[in-house]
C-alpha positions in Angstrom: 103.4 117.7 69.1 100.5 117.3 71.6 99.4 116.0 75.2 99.5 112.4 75.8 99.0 109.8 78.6 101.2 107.6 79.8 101.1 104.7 82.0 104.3 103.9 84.5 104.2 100.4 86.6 106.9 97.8 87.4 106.2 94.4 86.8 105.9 93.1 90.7 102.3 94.1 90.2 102.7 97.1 93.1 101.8 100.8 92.5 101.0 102.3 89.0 101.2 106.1 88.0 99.4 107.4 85.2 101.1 110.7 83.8 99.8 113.2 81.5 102.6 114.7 79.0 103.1 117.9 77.2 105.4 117.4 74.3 105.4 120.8 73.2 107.3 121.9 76.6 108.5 118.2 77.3 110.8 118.5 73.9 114.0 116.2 73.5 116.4 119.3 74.3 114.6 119.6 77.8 114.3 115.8 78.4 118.2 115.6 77.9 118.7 118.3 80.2 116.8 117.0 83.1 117.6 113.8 82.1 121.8 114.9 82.5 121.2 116.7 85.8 120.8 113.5 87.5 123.7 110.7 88.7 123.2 108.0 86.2 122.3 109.5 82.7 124.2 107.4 80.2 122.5 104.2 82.2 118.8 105.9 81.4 119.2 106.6 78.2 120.6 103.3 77.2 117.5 101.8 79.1 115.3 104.1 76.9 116.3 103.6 73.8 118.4 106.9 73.3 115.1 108.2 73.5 115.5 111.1 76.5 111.7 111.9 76.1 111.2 108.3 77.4 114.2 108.2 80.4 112.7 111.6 81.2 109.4 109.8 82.4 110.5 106.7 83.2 112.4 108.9 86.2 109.0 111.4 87.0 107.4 107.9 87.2 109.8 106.7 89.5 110.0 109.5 91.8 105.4 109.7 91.7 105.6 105.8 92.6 108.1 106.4 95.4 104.7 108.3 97.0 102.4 105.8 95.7 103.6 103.1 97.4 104.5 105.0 100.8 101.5 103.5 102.1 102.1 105.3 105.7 101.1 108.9 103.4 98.5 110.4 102.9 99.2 112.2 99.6 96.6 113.4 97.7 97.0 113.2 93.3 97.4 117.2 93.7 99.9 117.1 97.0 102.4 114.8 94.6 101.7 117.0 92.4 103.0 119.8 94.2 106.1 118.0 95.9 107.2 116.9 92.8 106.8 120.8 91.0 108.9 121.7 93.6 111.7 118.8 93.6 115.4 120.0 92.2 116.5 119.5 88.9 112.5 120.0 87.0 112.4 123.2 85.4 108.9 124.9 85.3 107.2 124.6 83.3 108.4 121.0 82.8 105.3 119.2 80.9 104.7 116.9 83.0 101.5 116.3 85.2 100.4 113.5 87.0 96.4 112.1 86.1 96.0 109.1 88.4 97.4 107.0 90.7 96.7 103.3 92.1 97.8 100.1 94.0 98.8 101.6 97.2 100.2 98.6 99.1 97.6 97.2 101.8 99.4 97.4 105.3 97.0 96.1 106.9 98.2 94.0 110.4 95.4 91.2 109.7 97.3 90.3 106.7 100.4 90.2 107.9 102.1 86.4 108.3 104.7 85.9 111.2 107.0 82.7 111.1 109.4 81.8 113.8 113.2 81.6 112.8 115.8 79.8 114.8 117.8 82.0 116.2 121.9 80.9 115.6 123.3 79.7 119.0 127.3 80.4 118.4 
């Protein structure tokens, strides 16, 4: 096997992760491992395909967005890095490395929009 790259988004259009695998630590026996060790793993294989390779990055992708789109951080490519090395249930070496990052949401106040409701009198 070798290193590849792999792109992660959702489709609303918000936050993109780019990671960087190692299939030759990354293997199918280690994917289905982490991939049991979480709540849910029937549901992410059967989303990937039976492919636990796949359902493994799908969920480091998940968990590298969830800091992507915290737009109140300040995480750095390397500081993700390092939180997620050091979340439960990812062996080390696990394989898996993340290479870019982009789409933080914009939280700017200019750009907000406010609209008046009517407030239920009852």
């Amino acid at each position: 096997m070798t290193i590849k790259r792999y792109n992660i988004e959702r489709n609303w259009g918000e936050g993109q992760v780019q990671l960087e695998i190692d299939h030759n630590i990354l293997t199918p026996e280690l994917a289905a491992e982490i991939n049991e060790f979480w709540t849910g793993a029937d549901e992410r294989l059967d989303a990937a395909d039976d492919n636990p390779v796949l359902a493994v990055i799908k969920i480091a992708g998940a968990e590298f967005m969830g800091w992507v789109l915290d737009a109140n951080s300040s995480y750095s490519t390397e500081s993700m890095q390092r939180e997620f090395d050091q979340l439960e249930g990812w062996p080390s070496p696990h394989g898996i490395r993340l290479v870019g990052w982009d789409d933080r949401p914009d939280l700017d106040s200019s750009l907000m929009q406010v609209e008046e409701i009517e407030v239920p009198h009852g």
